[in-house]
N, C-alpha and C positions, 0 to 999 in steps of 0.2 A: 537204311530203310528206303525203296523206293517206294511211290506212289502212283497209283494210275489214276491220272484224271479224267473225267467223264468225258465223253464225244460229243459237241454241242451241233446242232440242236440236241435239245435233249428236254424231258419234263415228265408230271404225273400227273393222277389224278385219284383224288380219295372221296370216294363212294360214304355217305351216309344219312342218318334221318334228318339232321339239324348241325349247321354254325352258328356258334355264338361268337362275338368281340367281344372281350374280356376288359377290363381294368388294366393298363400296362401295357396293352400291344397283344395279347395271348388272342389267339384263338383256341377256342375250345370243337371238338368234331364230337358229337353225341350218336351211338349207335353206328358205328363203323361197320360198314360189310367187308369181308373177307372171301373175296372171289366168286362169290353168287347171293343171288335171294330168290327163295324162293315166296313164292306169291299163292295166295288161294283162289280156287273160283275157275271159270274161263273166259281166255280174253276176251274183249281189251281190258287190261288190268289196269283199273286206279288208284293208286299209293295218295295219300293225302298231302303227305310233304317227304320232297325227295333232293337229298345236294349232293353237288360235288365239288371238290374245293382241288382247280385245274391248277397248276403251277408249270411254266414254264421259262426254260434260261435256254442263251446261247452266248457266245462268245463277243467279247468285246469287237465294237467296230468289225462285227462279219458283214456290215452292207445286206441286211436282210431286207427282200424285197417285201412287198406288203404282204402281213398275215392275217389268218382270219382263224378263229375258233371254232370245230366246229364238232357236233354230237348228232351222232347217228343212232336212231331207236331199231329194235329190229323191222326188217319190211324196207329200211328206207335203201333207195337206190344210193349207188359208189358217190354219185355227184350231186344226188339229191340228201343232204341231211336236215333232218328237224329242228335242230337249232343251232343259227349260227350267228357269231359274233366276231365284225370286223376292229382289227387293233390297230392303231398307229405304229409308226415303222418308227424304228431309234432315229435319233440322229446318226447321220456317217461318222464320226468320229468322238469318242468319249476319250477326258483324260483318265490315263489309267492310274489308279487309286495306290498310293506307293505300298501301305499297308497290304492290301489285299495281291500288287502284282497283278501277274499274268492268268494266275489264277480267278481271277474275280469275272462276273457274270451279270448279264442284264435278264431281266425276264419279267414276268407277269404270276400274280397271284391274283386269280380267280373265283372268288368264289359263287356258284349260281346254287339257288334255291328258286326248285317249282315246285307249287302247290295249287292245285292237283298235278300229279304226272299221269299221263295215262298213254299206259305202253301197249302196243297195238297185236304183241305175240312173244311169245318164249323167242327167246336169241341172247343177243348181245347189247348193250347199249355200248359202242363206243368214243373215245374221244379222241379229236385229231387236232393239230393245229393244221393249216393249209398253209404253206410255204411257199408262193411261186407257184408251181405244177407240182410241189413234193408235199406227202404227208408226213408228220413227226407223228408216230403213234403213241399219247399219250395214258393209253387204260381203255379198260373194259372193263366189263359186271355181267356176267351172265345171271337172265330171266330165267327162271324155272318154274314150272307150275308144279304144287304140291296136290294131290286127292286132300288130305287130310295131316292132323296135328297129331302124334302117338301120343301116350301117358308123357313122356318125358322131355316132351317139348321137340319133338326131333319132326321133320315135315316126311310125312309119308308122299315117297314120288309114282305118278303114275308109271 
């Protein structure tokens, strides 16, 4: 069996209403979106409470230069984002973990909750780590504005 291991940098990021810390270590993600949401009304749209729960790994001792997190709402300029969140850099050299090998990975689990969000237009929100000059594209959510609700719960699109 061979395996393909992931390209580091590499990471995600999951879109939903609410995190909770569980008993045990769990996190629990409540109301997960699935590649969009749509919103009612016209903008600027205010969600009351809105999370994403960022994860990000790269490879042992890669010597990453400083990074910073960051989230882009629709509107915002390439190098201008809406919120951003600078991280500490690893140390240079980790021992590596005999269990895990070469396989194993450092990273960050993030999770942000804002309450209110208020998103300025239908697009994208996305999320980047900032690398140096390079971005790790970590996820997006597209904004969509609905007219209205049908019988069956489905968002009628303008």
């Amino acid at each position: 069996m061979s395996e393909i291991q992931p390209r580091t940098p590499f990471g995600r990021t999951i879109f939903c209403d609410d995190i909770r810390q569980e008993i045990g270590g769990k996190i629990s993600l409540i109301g997960v979106y699935a590649g969009g949401i749509f919103v009612l009304g016209d903008p600027p749209y205010t969600i009351p409470k809105f999370c994403m729960l960022v994860e990000y790994m790269e490879g042992l001792n890669a010597n990453s230069p400083p990074i910073s997190l960051q989230v882009f709402l629709p509107g915002d300029l390439d190098q201008e984002p809406s919120l951003k969140f600078d991280l500490p850099t690893p140390p240079n050299e980790i021992p590596i973990d005999p269990f895990l090998g070469t396989e194993a990975h450092i990273g960050n689990r993030i999770p942000i909750i804002l309450a209110p969000l208020v998103i300025p237009s239908e697009g994208r929100i996305k999320v980047r780590m900032k690398r140096g000059v390079d971005y790790v594209a970590l996820g997006s959510l597209v904004i969509r504005t609905a007219q209205s609700i049908d019988e069956n719960g489905n968002p009628v699109i303008r």
